[in-house]
N, C-alpha and C positions, 0 to 999 in steps of 0.2 A: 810207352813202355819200351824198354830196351830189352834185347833179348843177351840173353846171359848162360856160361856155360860153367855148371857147379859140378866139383869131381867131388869127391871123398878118399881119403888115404886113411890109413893107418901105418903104423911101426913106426921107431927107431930114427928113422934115415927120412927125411920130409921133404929131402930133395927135388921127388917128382913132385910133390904139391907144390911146391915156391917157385915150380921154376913159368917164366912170367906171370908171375903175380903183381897184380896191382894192390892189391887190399890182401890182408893177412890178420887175420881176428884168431887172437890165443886165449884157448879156453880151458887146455888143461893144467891137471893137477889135482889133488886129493881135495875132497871135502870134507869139511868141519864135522864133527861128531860134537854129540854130548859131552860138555867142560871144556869145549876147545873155544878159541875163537881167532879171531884172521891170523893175530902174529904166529899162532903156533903153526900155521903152515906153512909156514917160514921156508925152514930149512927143508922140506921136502919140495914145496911149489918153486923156488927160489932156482933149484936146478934144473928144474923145468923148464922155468921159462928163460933160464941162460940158453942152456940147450939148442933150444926154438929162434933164438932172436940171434946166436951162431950163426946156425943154417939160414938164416934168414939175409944176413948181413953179407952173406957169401954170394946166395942165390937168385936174391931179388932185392939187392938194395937201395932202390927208390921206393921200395911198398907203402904204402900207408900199415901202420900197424895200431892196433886196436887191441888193448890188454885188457880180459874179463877173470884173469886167475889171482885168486886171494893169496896174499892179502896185495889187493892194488894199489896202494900207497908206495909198497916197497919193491914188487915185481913191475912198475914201471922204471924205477928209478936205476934197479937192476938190470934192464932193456937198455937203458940209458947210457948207461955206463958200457955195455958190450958194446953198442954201437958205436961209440967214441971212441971204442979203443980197436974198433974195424976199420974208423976212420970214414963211417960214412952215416954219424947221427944229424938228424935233421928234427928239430924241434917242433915244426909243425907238422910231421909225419908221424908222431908216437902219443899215444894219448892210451891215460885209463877208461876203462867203460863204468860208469857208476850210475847207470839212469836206472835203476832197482830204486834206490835211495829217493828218486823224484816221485817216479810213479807211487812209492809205500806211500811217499807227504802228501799226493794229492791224492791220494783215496782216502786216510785218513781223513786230513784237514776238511773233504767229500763229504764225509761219513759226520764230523762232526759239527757241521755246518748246513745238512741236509742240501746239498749242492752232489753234481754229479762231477765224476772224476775226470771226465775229458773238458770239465770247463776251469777246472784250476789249476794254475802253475804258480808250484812251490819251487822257486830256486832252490840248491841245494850245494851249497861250498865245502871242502874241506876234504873231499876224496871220501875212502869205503871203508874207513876204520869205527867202528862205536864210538870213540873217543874225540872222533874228528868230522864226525858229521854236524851236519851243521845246517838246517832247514832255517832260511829268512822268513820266517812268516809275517812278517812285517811291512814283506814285498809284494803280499798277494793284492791287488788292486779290489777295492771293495769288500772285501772282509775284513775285522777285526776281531780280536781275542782279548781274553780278559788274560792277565798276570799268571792263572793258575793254568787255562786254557795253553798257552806257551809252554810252559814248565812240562806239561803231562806230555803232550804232543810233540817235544822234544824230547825226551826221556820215550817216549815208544819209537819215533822213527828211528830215534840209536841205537834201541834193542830188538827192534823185529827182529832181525836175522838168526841173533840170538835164538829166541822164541820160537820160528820154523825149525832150526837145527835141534831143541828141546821137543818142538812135538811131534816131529820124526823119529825121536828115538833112536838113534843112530843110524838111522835113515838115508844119510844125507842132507842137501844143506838145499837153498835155491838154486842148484847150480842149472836146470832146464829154462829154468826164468832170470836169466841175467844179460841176455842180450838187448 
């Protein structure tokens, strides 16, 4: 074990958080309500995390950065772009988080194969969109699936999210469970 010293900030100004940072994980921004879904938090998370990845590019920029705020398709690409234009983007320092997406596929695929979830790995490509997920079930070593088996179990790990955000209520979305 390494020993490790974790602060906490709040506000506006992140300055004192970033300053020697090695690793820098963005997690805000609004959550999804009922009828919404990632793109809509577009325009609100979108400033956000320019914001943050500002301050960041000023403060600490060699960090590793790790982005967990929806929608992560396009608030990476939006890190991406601010960093390049800081002049200090590094492509193996910036990455989405989308391991919600694996863990859903292997409890499911768990669940429907009477197997337990820490012994499957379901790849999972395409980033944190509904639209662009995308579970290889085809990669899982020693299971197989029937035609229809694929179809349903695709079609739910694209819509879980959906489905916590619907049975919240406007509750909220998974954002406690996304790291």
């Amino acid at each position: 074990p390494t020993a490790v010293n974790i602060k906490g900030f709040s506000g506006e100004d992140a300055t004192p958080a970033l300053k020697g940072a090695d690793i820098v994980l963005i997690s805000a921004g609004v959550a999804r309500k009922p009828g919404m879904d990632r793109s809509d938090l577009f325009n609100v998370n979108a400033g956000i995390v320019r914001n943050l990845v500002e301050q960041i590019a000023r403060t600490c920029p060699k960090a590793l950065i790790g982005i967990i705020t929806n929608p992560v398709n396009t608030t990476v690409a939006i890190a991406a772009e601010v960093l390049k234009k800081a002049g200090v983007y590094d492509k193996n320092k910036l990455f989405g988080i989308t391991t919600l997406d694996t863990i859903r596929s292997n409890t499911f695929v768990a669940e429907l194969k009477g197997k337990q979830p820490q012994d499957i790995e379901v790849p999972v490509i395409g980033g944190h969109s509904g639209v662009t997920i995308l579970p290889l079930l085809s990669q899982i070593p020693g299971i197989s699936f029937t035609e229809q088996e694929v179809i349903d179990l695709t079609k739910r790990i694209k819509n879980e999210g959906t489905e916590v955000v619907e049975a919240k209520a406007g509750g909220g979305s998974t954002t406690l469970s996304m790291g």
